[in-house]
Gaussian input, Z-matrix of N, CA and C with variables (Angstrom, degrees):
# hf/3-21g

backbone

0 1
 N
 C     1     B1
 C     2     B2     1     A1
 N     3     B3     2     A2     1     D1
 C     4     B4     3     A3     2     D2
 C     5     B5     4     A4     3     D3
 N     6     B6     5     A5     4     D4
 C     7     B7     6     A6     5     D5
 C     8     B8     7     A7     6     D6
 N     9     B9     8     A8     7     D7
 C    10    B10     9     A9     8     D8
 C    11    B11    10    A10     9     D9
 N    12    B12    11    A11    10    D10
 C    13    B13    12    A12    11    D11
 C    14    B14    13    A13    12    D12
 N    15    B15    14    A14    13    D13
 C    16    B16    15    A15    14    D14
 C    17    B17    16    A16    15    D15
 N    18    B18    17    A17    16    D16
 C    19    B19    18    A18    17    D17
 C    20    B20    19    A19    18    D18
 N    21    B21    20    A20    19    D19
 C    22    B22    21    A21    20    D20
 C    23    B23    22    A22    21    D21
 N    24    B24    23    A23    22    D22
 C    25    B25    24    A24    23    D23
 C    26    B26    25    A25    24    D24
 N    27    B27    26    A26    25    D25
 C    28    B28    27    A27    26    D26
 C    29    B29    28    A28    27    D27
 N    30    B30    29    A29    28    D28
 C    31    B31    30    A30    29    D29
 C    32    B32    31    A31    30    D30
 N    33    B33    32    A32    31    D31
 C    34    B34    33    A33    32    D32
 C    35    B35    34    A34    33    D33
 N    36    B36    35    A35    34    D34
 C    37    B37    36    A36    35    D35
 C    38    B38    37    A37    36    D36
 N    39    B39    38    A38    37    D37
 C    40    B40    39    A39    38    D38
 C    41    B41    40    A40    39    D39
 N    42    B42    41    A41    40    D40
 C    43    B43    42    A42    41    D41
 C    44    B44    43    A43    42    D42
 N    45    B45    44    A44    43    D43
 C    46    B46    45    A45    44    D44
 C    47    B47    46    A46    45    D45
 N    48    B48    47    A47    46    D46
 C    49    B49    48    A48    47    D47
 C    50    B50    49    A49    48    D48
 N    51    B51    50    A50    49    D49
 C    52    B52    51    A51    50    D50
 C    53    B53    52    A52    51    D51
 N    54    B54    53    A53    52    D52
 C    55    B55    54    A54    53    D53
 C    56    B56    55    A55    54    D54
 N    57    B57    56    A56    55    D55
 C    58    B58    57    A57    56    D56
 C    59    B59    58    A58    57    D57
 N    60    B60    59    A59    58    D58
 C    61    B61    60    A60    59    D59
 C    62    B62    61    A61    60    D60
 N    63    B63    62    A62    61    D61
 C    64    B64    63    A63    62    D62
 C    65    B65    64    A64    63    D63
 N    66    B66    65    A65    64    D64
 C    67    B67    66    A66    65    D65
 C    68    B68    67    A67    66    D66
 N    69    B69    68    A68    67    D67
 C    70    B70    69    A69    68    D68
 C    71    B71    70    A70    69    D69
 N    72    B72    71    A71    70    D70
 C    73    B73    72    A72    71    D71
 C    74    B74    73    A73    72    D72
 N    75    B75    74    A74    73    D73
 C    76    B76    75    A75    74    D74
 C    77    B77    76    A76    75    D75
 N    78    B78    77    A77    76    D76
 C    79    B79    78    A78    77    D77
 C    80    B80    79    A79    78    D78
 N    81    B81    80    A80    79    D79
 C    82    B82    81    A81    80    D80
 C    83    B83    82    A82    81    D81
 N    84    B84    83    A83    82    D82
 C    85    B85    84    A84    83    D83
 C    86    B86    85    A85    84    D84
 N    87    B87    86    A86    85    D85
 C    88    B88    87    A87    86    D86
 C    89    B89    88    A88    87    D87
 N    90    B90    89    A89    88    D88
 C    91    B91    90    A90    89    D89
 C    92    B92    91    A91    90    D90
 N    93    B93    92    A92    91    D91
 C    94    B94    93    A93    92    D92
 C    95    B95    94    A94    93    D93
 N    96    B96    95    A95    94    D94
 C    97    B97    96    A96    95    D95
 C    98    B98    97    A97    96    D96
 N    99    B99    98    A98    97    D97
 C   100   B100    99    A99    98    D98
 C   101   B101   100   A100    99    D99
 N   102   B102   101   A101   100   D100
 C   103   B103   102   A102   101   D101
 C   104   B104   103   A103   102   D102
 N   105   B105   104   A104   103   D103
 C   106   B106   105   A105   104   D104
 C   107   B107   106   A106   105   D105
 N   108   B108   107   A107   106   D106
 C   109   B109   108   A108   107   D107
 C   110   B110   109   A109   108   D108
 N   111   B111   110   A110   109   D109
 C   112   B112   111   A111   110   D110
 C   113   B113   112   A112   111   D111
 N   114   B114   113   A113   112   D112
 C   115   B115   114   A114   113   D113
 C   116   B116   115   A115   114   D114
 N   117   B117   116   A116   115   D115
 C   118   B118   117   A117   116   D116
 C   119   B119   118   A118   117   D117
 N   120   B120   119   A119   118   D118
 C   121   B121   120   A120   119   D119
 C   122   B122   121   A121   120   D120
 N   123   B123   122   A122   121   D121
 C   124   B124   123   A123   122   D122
 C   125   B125   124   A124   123   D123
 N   126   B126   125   A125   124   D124
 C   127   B127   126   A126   125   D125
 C   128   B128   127   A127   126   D126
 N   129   B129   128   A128   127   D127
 C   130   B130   129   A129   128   D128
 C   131   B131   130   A130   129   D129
 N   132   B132   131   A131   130   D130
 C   133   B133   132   A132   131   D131
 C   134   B134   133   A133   132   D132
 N   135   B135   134   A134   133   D133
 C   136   B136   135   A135   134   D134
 C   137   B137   136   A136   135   D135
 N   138   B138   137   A137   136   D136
 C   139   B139   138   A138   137   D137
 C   140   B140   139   A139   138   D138
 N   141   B141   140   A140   139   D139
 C   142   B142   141   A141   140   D140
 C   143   B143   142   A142   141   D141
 N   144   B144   143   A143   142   D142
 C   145   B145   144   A144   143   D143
 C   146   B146   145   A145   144   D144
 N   147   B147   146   A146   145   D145
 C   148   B148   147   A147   146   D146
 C   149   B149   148   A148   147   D147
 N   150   B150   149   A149   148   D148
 C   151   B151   150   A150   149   D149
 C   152   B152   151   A151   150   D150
 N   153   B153   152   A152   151   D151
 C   154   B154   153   A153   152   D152
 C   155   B155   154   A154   153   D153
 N   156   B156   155   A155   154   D154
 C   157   B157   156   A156   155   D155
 C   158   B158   157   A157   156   D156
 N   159   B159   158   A158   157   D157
 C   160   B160   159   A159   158   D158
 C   161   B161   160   A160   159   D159
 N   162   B162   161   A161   160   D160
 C   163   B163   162   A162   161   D161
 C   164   B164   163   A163   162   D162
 N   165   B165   164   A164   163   D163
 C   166   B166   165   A165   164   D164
 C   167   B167   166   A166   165   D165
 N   168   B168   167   A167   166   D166
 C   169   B169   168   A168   167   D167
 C   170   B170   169   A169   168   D168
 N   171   B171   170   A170   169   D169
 C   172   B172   171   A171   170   D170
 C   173   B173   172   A172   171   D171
 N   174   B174   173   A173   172   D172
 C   175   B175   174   A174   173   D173
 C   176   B176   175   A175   174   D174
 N   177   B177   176   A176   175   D175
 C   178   B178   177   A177   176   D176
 C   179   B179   178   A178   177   D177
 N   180   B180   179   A179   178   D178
 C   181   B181   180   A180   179   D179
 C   182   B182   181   A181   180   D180
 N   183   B183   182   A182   181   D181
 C   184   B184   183   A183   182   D182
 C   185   B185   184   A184   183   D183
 N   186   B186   185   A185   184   D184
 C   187   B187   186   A186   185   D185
 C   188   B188   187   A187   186   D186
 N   189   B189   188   A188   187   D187
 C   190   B190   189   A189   188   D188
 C   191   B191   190   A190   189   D189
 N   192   B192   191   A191   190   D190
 C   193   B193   192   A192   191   D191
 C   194   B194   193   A193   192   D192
 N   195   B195   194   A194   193   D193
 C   196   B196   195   A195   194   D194
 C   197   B197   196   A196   195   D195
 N   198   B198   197   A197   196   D196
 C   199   B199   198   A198   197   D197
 C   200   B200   199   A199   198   D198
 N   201   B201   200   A200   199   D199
 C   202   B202   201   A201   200   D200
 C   203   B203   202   A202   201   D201
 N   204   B204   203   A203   202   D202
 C   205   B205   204   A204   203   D203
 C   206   B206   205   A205   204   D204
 N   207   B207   206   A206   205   D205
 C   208   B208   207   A207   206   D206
 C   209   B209   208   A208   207   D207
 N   210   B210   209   A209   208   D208
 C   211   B211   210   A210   209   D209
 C   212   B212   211   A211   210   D210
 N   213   B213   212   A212   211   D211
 C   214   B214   213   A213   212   D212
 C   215   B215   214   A214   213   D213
 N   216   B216   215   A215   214   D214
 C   217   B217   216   A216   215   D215
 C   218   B218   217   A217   216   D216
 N   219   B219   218   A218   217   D217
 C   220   B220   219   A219   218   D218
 C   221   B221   220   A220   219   D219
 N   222   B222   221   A221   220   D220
 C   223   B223   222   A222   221   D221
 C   224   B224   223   A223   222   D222
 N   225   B225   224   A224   223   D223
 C   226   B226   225   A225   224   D224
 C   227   B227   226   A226   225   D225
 N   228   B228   227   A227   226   D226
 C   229   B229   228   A228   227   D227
 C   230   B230   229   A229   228   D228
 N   231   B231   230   A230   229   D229
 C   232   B232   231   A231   230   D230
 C   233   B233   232   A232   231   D231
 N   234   B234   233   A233   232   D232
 C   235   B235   234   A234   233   D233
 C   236   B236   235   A235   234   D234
 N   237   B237   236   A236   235   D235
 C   238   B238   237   A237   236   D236
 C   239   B239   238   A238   237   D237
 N   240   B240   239   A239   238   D238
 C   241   B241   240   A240   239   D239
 C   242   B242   241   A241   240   D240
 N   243   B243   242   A242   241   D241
 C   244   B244   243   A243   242   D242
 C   245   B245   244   A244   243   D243

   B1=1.4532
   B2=1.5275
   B3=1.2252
   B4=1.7659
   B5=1.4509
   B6=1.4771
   B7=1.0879
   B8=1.9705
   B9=1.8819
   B10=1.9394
   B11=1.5428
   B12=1.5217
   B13=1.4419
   B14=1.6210
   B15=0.9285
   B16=1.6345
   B17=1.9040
   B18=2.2124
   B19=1.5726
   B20=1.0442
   B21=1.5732
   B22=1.6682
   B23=1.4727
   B24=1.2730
   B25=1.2272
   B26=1.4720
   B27=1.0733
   B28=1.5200
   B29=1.8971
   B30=0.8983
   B31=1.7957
   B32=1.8608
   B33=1.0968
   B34=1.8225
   B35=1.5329
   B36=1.4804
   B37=1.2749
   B38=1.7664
   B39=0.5897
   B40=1.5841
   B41=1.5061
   B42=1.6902
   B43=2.1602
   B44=1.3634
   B45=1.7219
   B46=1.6628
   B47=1.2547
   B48=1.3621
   B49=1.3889
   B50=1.3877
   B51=2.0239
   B52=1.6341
   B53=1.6590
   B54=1.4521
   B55=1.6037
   B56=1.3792
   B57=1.3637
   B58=1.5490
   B59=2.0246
   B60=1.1519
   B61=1.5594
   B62=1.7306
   B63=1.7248
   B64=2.2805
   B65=1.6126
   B66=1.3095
   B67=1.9284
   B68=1.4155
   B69=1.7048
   B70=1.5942
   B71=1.4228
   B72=1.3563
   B73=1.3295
   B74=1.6542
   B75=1.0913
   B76=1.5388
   B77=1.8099
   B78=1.0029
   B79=2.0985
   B80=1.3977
   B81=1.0031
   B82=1.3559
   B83=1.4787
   B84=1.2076
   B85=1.7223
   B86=1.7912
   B87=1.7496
   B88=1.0744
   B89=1.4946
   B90=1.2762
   B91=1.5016
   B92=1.3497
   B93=1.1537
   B94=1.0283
   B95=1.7631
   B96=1.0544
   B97=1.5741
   B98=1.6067
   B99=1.5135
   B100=1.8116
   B101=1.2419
   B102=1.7697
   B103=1.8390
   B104=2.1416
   B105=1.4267
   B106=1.2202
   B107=1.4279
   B108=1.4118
   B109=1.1843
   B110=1.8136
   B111=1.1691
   B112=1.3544
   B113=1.5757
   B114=1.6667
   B115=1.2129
   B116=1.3894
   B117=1.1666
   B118=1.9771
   B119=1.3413
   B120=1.6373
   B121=1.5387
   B122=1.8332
   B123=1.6696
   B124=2.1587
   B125=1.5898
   B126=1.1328
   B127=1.4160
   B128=1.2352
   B129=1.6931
   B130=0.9145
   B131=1.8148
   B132=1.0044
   B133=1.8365
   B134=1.2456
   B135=1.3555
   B136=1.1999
   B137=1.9535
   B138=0.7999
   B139=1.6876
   B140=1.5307
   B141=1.2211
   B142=1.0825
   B143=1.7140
   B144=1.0818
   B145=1.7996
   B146=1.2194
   B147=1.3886
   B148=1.5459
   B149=1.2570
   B150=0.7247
   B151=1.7650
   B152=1.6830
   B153=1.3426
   B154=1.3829
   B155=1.6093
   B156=1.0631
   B157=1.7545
   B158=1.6114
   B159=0.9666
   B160=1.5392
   B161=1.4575
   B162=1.4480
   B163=1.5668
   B164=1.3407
   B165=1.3277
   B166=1.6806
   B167=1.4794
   B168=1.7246
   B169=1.7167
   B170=1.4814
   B171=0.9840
   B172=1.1363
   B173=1.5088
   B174=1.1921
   B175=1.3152
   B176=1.5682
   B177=1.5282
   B178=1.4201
   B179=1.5080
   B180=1.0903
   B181=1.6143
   B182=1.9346
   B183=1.2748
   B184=1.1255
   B185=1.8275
   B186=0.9977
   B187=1.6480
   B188=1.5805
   B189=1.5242
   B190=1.4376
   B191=1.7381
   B192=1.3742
   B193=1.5778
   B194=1.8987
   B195=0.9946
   B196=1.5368
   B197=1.7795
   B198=1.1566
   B199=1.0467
   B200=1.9357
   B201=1.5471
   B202=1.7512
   B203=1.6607
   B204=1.3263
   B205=1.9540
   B206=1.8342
   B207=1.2408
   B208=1.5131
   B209=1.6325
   B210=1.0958
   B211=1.6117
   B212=1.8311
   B213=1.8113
   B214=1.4385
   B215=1.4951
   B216=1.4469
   B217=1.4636
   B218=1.8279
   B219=1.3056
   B220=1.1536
   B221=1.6624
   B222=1.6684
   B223=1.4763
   B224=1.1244
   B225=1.7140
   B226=1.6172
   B227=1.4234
   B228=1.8021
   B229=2.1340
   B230=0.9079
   B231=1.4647
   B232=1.5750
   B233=1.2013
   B234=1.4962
   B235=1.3368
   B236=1.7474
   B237=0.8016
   B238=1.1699
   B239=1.5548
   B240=1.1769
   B241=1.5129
   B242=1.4524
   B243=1.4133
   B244=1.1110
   B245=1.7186
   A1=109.11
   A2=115.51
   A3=120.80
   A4=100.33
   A5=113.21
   A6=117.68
   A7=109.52
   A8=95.87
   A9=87.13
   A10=82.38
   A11=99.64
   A12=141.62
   A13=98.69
   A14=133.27
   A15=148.74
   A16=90.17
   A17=88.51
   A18=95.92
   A19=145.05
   A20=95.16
   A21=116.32
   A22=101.87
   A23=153.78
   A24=137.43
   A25=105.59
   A26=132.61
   A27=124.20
   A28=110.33
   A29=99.35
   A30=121.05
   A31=71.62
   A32=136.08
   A33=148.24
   A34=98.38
   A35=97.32
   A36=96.36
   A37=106.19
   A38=129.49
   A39=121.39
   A40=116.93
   A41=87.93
   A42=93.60
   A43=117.16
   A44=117.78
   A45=127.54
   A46=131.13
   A47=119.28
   A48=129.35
   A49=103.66
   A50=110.24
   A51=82.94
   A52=85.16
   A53=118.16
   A54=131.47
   A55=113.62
   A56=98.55
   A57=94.22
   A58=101.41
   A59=108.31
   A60=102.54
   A61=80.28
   A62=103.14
   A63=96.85
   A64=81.52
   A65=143.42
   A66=119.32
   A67=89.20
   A68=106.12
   A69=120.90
   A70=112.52
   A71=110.31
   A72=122.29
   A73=123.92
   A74=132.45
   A75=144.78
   A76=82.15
   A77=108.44
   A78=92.89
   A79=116.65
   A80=118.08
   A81=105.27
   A82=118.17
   A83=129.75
   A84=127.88
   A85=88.79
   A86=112.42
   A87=99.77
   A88=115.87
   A89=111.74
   A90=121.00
   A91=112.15
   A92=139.46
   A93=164.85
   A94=113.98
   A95=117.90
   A96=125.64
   A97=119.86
   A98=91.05
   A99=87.97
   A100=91.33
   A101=100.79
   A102=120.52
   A103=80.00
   A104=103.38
   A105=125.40
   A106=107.98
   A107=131.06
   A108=136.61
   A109=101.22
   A110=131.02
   A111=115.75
   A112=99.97
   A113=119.20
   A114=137.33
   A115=159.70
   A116=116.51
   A117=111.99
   A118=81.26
   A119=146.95
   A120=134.67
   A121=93.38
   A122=84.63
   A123=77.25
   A124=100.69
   A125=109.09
   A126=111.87
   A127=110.40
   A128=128.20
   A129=154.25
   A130=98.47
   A131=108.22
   A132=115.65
   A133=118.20
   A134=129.57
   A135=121.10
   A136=103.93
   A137=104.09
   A138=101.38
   A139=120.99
   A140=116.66
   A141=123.35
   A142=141.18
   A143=128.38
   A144=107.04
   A145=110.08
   A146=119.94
   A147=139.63
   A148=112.80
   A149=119.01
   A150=144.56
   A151=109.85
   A152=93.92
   A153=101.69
   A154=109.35
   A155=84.90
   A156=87.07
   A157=98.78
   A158=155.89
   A159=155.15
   A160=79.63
   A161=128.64
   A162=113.95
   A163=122.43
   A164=121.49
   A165=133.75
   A166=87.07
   A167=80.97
   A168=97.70
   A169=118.16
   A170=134.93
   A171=151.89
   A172=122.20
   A173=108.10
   A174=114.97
   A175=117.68
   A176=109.73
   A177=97.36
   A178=117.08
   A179=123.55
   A180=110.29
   A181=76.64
   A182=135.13
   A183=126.49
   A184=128.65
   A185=82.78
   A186=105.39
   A187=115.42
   A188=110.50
   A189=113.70
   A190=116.16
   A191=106.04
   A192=105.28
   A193=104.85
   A194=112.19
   A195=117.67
   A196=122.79
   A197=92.82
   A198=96.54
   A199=136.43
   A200=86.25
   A201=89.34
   A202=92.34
   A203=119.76
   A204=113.33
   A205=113.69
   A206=76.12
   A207=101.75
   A208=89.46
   A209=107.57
   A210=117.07
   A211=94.49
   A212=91.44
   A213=112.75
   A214=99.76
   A215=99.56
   A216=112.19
   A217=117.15
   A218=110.17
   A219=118.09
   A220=88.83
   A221=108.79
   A222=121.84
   A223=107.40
   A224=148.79
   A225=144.89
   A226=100.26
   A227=105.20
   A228=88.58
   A229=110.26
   A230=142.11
   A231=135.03
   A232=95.26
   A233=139.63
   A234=119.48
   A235=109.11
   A236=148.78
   A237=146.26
   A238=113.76
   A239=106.43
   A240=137.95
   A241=95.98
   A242=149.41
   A243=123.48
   A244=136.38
   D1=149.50
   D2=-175.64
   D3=-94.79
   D4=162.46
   D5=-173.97
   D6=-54.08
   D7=147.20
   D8=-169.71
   D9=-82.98
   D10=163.30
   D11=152.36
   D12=-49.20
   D13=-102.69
   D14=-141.66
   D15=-80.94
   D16=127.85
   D17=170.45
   D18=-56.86
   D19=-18.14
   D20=-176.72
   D21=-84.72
   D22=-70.96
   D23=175.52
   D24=-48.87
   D25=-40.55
   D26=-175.45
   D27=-52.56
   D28=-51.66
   D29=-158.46
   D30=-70.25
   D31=-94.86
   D32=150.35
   D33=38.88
   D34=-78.79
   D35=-167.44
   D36=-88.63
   D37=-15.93
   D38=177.38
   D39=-67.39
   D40=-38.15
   D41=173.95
   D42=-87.29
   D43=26.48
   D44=-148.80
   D45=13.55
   D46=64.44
   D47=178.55
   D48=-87.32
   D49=-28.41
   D50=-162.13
   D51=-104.13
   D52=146.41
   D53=153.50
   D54=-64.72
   D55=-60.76
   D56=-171.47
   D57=-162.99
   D58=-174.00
   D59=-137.54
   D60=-169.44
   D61=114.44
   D62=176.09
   D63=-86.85
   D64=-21.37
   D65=-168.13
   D66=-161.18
   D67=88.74
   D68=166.38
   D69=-57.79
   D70=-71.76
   D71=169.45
   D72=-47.18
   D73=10.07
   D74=-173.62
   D75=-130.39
   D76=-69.33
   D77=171.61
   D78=-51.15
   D79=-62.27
   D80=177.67
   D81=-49.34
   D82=-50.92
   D83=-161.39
   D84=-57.66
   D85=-40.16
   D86=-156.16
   D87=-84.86
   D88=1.11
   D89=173.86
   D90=-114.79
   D91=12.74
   D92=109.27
   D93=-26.79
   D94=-62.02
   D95=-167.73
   D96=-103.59
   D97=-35.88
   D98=-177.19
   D99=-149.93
   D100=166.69
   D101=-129.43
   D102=-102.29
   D103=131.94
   D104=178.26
   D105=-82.67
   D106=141.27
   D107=-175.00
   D108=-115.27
   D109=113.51
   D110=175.33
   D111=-135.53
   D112=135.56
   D113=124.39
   D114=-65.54
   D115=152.02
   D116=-159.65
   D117=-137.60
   D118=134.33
   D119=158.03
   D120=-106.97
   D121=162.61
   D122=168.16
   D123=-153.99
   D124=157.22
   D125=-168.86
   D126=-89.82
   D127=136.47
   D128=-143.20
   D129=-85.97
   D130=-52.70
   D131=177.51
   D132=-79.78
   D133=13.04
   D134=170.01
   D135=-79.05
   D136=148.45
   D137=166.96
   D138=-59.96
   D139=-40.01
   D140=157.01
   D141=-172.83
   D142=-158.42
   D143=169.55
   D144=-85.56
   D145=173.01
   D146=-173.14
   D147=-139.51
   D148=172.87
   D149=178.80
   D150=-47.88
   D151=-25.06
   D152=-171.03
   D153=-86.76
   D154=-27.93
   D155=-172.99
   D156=-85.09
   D157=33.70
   D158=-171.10
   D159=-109.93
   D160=-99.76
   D161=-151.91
   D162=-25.69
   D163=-23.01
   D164=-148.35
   D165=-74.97
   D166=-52.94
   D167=-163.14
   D168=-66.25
   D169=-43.75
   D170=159.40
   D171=-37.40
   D172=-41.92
   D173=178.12
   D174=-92.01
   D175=-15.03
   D176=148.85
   D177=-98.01
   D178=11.28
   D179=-175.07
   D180=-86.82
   D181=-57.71
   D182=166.39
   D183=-6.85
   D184=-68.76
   D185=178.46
   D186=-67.98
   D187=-15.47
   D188=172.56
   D189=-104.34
   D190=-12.27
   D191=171.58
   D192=-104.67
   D193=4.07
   D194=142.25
   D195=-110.74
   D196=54.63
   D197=160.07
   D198=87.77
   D199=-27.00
   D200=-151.85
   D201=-106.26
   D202=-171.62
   D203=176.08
   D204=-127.55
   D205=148.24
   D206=-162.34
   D207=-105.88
   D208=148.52
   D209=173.03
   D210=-149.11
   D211=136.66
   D212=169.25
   D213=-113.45
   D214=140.28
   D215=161.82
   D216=-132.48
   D217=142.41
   D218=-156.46
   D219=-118.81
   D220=113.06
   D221=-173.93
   D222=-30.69
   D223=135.89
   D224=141.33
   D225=-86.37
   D226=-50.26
   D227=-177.72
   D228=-77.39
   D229=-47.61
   D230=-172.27
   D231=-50.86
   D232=-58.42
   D233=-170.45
   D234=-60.47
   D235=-38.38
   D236=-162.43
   D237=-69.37
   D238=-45.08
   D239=165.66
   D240=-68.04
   D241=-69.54
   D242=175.81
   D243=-53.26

């Protein structure tokens, strides 16, 4: 593959976030041209985050210093339900 168009897959794959990708080039044009909206939710009753939750996070702080918005949401029904 030639170098991508869009910073956010670029920066992505260089820090190996992405494994694999079924239509890179259909992501890229499209992050490339128009502004990506991505979400992470997290559950309210856990005690707290883990190790696990870093890529999530990371990969939208990614997606927000190129440009596009990241939204966190912090469970209200799962917590309620939990």
């Amino acid at each position: 593959m030639t170098k991508l168009k869009s910073q956010f897959l670029n920066d992505a794959q260089t820090r190996g976030f992405v494994h694999q990708c079924t239509d890179m080039d259909a992501l890229d044009a499209l992050a490339a041209t128009k502004t990506i909206t991505a979400y992470i939710g997290f559950d309210c009753t856990a005690p707290s985050l883990h190790a696990g939750h870093m890529v999530s996070i990371m990969t939208l702080r990614l997606l927000q210093r190129s440009g596009h918005k990241p939204i966190v949401l912090m469970g209200g029904g799962t917590t309620k339900v939990g």
